[in-house]
N, C-alpha and C positions, 0 to 999 in steps of 0.2 A: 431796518431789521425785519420789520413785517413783511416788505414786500422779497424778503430773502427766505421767511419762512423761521423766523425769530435767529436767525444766526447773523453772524456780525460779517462774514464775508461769503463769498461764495458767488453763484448764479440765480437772478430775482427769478419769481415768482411768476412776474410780472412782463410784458413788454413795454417800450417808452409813451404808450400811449394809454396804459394803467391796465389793459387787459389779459386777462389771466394766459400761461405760455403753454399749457397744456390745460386745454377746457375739458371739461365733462358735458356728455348732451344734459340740458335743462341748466348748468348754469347762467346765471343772470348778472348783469353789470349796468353802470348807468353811466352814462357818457354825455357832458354837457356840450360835447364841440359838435355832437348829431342834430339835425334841425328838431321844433318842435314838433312832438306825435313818434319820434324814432329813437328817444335818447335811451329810455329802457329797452335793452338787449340780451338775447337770451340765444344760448350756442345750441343749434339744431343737430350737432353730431358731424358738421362740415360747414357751418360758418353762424356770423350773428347777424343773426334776424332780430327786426325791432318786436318787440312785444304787440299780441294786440288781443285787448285794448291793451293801451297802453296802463299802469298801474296810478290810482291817484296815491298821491302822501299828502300830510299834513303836521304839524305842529300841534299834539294834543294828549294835556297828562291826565285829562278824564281817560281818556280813549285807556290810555300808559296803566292807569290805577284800575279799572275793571281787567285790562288783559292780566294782572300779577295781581289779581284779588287775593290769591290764595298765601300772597306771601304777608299777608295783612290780616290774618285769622285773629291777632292780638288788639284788631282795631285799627283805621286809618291815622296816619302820622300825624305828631300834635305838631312839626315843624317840618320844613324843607331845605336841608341846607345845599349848595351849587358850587362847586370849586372847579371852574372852568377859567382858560387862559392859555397854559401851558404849548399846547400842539398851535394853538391858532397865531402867537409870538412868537415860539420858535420858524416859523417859517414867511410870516411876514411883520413889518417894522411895525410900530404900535400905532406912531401918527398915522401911517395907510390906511389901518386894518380896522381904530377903534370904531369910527364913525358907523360903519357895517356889522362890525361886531356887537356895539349896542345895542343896536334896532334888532338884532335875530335875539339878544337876551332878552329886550324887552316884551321881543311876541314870545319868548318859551315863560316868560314872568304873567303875562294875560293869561294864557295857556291853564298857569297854575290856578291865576285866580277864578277862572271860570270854573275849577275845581272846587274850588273852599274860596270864600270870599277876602276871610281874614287870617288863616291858618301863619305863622311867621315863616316870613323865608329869609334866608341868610346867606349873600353872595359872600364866597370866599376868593380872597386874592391867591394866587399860585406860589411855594412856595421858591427860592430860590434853586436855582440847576446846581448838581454834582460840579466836584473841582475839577480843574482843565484836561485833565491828563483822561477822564470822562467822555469826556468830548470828542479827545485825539481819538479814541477806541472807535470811535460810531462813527467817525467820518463826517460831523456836523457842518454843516456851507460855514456856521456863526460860530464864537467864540461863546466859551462858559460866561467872560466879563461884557458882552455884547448882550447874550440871554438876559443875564440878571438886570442889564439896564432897562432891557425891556419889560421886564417883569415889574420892576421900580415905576416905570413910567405906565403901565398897565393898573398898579396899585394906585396911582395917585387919580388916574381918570374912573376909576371905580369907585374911590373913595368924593372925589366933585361929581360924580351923578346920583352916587345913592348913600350918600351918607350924609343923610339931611334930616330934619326935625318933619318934613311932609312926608318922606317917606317911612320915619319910625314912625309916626302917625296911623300909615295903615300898613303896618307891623312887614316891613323892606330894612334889611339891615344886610351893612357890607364889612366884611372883618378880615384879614388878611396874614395868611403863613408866613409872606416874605423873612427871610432871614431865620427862622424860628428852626429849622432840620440845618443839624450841622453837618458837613463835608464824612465826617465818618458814618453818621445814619443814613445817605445813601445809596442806593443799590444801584444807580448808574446816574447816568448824565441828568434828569430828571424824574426817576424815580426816589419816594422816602420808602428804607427800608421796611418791612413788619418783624418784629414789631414797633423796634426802640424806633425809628422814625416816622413813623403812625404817632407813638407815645409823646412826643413832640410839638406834635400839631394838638394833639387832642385836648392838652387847656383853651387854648385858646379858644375851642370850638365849646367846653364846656363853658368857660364864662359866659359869653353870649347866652348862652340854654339858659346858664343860673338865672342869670339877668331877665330873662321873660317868663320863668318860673318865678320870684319871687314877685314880678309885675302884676302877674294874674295872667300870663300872655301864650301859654302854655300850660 
């Protein structure tokens, strides 16, 4: 749908190799099949040139909290909570993907702590996808019952790496949506509607907060 421009059918956005079909001079794209030094590209108004320099990036939520200081005027957050999964399962199996997918959480989790030492963070599991007929709309490669197993199996290996007494320790807690947004809350194949499936999730997410609020932990 994104690369159609949020519509469900039509002509992409996009060509099959992810780059945009009609550029504008100065847009930019990153392309990992380019060797290193050319992968950042940028349309000159008649084709893509590599960027130069080339752009550094990094992983960093110090960097993240000074650029959106301003949205923090009430004060820096007494918690962090992470509900990541959903896009990265939906497109590959869970046994492939977790081994990869931990290590990039655990460096955006360093990240945090280089931030605030002890501040609570709180990984959330993803909740279950919309019912089949969801799915048939959007054109999914995977099945609604195929997602959710994934998500299941997603759950269980979030809950055996960080749902331990070392990690409440230095205040690492993993708690998870699955199953919690019923089929009428929502708003498509993977989306929870707002508000009533927001409203859904959101004990869940309070208990936890309760739980480090009366700890002293928060």
């Amino acid at each position: 749908m994104i690369a159609r421009g949020w519509k469900t059918t039509g002509a992409f956005d996009f060509d099959q190799n992810g780059y945009p079909t009609t550029p504008k001079r100065g847009d930019v794209v990153a392309d990992p099949l380019q060797p290193p030094g050319a992968q950042w590209r940028f349309f000159d108004g008649a084709m893509w040139a590599p960027m130069t320099p080339q752009p550094n990036t990094e992983v960093s939520f110090p960097k993240y909290m000074k650029r959106y200081a301003s949205a923090f005027s009430a004060g820096a957050p007494t918690s962090i909570s992470i509900m990541l999964g959903t896009v990265d399962f939906l497109s590959t199996p869970t046994e492939q993907l977790w081994p990869a997918f931990k290590e990039r959480l655990d460096k955006l989790i360093g990240s945090i702590r280089s931030w605030n030492a002890t501040v609570p963070i709180i990984l959330i599991g993803s909740p279950s996808g919309g019912p089949q007929n969801f799915w048939s709309e959007t054109d999914q490669a995977i099945t609604a019952a195929e997602f959710n197993r994934r998500i299941a199996e997603y759950t269980d290996h979030l809950y055996a790496a960080y749902d331990t007494q070392e990690n409440h320790d230095r205040n690492l807690y993993a708690i998870s949506f699955l199953g919690v947004v019923s089929d009428n809350n929502m708003a498509d194949y993977v989306h929870p509607k707002m508000p009533d499936g927001h409203a859904q999730m959101a004990p869940w997410l309070a208990g936890i907060l309760a739980h480090l609020i009366s700890g002293g932990a928060v």
